[in-house]
N, C-alpha and C positions, 0 to 999 in steps of 0.2 A: 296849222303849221304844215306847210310842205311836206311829202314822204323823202323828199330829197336831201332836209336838212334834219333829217333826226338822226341823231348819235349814240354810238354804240360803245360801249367798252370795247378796247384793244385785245383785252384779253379772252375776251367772250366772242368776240368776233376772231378771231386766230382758231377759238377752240370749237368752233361752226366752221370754218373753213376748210379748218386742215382735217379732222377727225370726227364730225356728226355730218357733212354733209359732202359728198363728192363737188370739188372747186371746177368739176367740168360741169356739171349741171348748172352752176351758177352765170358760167359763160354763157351758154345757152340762151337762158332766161336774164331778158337785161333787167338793171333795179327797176325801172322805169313801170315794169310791170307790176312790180310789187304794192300788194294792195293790206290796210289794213281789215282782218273779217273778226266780227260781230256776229254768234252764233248761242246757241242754248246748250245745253249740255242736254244728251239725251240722258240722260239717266236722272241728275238732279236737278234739270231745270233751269239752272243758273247759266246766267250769260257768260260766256267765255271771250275774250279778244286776243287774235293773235294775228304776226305776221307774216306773209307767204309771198312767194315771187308767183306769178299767177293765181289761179285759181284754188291749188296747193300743194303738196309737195308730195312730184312724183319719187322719189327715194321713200317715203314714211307715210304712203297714204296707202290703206287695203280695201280689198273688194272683201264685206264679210257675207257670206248668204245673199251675192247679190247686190249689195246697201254699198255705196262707199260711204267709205267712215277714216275718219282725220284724228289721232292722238297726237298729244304732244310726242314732238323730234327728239326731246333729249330722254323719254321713257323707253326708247326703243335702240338705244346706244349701244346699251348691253345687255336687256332683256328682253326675253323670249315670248313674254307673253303672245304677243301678236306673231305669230309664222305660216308658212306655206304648211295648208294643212288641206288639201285636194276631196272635195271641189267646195268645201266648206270657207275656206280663205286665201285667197292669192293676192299676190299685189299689186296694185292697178295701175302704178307708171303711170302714163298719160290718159288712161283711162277714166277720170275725174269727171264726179255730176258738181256741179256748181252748188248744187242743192247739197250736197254729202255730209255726213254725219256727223258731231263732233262729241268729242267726251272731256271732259276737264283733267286736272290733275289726279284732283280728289277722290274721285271714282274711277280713274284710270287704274291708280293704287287698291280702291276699293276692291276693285272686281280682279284684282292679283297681278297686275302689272306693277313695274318698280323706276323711279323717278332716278335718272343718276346722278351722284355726290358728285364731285369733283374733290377729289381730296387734296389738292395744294400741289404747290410747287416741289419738287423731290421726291414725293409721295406714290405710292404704286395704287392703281385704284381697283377697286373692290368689286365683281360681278354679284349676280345674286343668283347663282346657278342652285348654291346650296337652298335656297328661297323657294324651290320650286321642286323642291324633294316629295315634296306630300300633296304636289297638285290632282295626283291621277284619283288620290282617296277622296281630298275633296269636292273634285267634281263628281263622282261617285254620292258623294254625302248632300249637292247641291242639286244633284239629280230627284236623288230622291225627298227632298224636301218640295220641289219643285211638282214631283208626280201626289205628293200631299194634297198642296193647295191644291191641284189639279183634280183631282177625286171630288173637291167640293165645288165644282164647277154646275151651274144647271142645265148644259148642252149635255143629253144623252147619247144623241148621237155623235156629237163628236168623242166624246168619252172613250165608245165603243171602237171609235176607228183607233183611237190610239192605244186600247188596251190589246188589239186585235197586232199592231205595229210591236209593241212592245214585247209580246209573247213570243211573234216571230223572231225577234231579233233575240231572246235571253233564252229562245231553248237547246242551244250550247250550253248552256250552265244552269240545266234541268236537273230534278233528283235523277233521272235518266240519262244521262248524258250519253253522247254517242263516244262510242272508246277508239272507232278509227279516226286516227287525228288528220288526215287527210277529208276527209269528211265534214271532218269540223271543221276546217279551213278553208273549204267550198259554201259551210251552212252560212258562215259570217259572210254577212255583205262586204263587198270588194271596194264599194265607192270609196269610201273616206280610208285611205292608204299609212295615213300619222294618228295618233293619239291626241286628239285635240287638247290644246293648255286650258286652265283653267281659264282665263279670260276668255276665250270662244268661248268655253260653256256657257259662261256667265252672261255675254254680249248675246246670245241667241234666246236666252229665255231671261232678256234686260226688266219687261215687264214683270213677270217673277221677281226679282230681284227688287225692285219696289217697292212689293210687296212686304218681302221678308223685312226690309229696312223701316216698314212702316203697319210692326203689326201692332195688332189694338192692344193697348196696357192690362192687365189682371189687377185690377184692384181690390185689395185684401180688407184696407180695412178705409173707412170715410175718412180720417185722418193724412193717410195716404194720397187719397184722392184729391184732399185741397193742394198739397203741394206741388202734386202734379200740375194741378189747372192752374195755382200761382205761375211756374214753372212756365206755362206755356202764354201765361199774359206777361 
């Protein structure tokens, strides 16, 4: 089928037009461009399809570390996960690799981004700011499960360079700490100027993340263990 004749809900298109996406970009970019893209999910693997006027969309595509990388347009409506967080993630506008990243719904939510409801006609709709009250603990918590795995790594020396990185940066919050706070605020590295969300965190150590979602079961007793293997045939 032509991209020309495929149809849209009225109401879903009103609610792209007026309020997920700026109707001046759209003018911009004629339909004509619009291409349907076929992509993997970095994280789970799975094929994703969606559609973009070009290449993709510069309002909702970011530069992460580098990487462009493409989420779903309606996860970022009204969540924060994904923001300008210097020089860690900026947003790439035109800046778009052809090749760029993409992530599903599934793990978009997984890794603490939030997918928006639409809650009806009359209805006042609902942010998830409160959602993201306990992100700074757990990346903290993700961090350190991360520097876990990492310990059982068999590169020594990379080990070394990162344990060398990592003292440098946490000896502000030594049993010794320094007491002039002016000091301490020169010892902290300047680069990254925001508190990263937990989605950065998570998108930057995605390998990790794999990991954890794929750790090896503890089998207790043989009984157990058939179910499992049932389970997975």
């Amino acid at each position: 089928m032509a991209i020309t004749k495929i149809g849209v809900c009225d109401l879903h298109f009103q609610f792209d037009n007026k309020y997920l996406h700026n109707s001046k970009e759209k003018q911009l970019k004629k339909f004509e461009m619009g291409m349907i893209q076929w992509r993997r999910c970095i994280s789970c693997n799975k094929y994703v399809t969606f559609f973009s006027r070009g290449i993709g969309c510069t309002q909702h595509s970011w530069r992460l570390n580098e990487h462009n990388i493409q989420v779903p347009c309606i996860g970022q409506y009204s969540c924060k996960a994904l923001k300008v967080c210097r020089p860690l993630c900026v947003q790439a506008f035109d800046n778009i690799n052809i090749n760029q990243k993409s992530l599903c719904y599934s793990c978009y939510e997984e890794f603490g981004g939030h997918i928006y409801q639409r809650p009806g006609r009359g209805k006042k709709g609902n942010t998830c700011e409160q959602l993201h009250l306990e992100d700074t603990s757990k990346g903290l918590e993700f961090l350190g499960n991360w520097l876990i795995h990492f310990s059982q790594a068999q590169n020594e020396e990379i080990k070394n360079e990162a344990l060398i990185a990592l003292v440098n940066a946490l000896i502000p919050f030594t049993s010794f700490p320094i007491s002039n706070k002016q000091a301490l605020a020169k010892s902290i590295s300047s680069d990254i100027n925001q508190i990263p969300s937990l989605f950065i965190i998570k998108m930057l150590f995605i390998k990790s993340s794999k990991k954890t979602n794929n750790q090896n079961l503890k089998i207790n007793d043989y009984e157990e263990l058939g179910r499992v293997i049932g389970k997975k045939l």
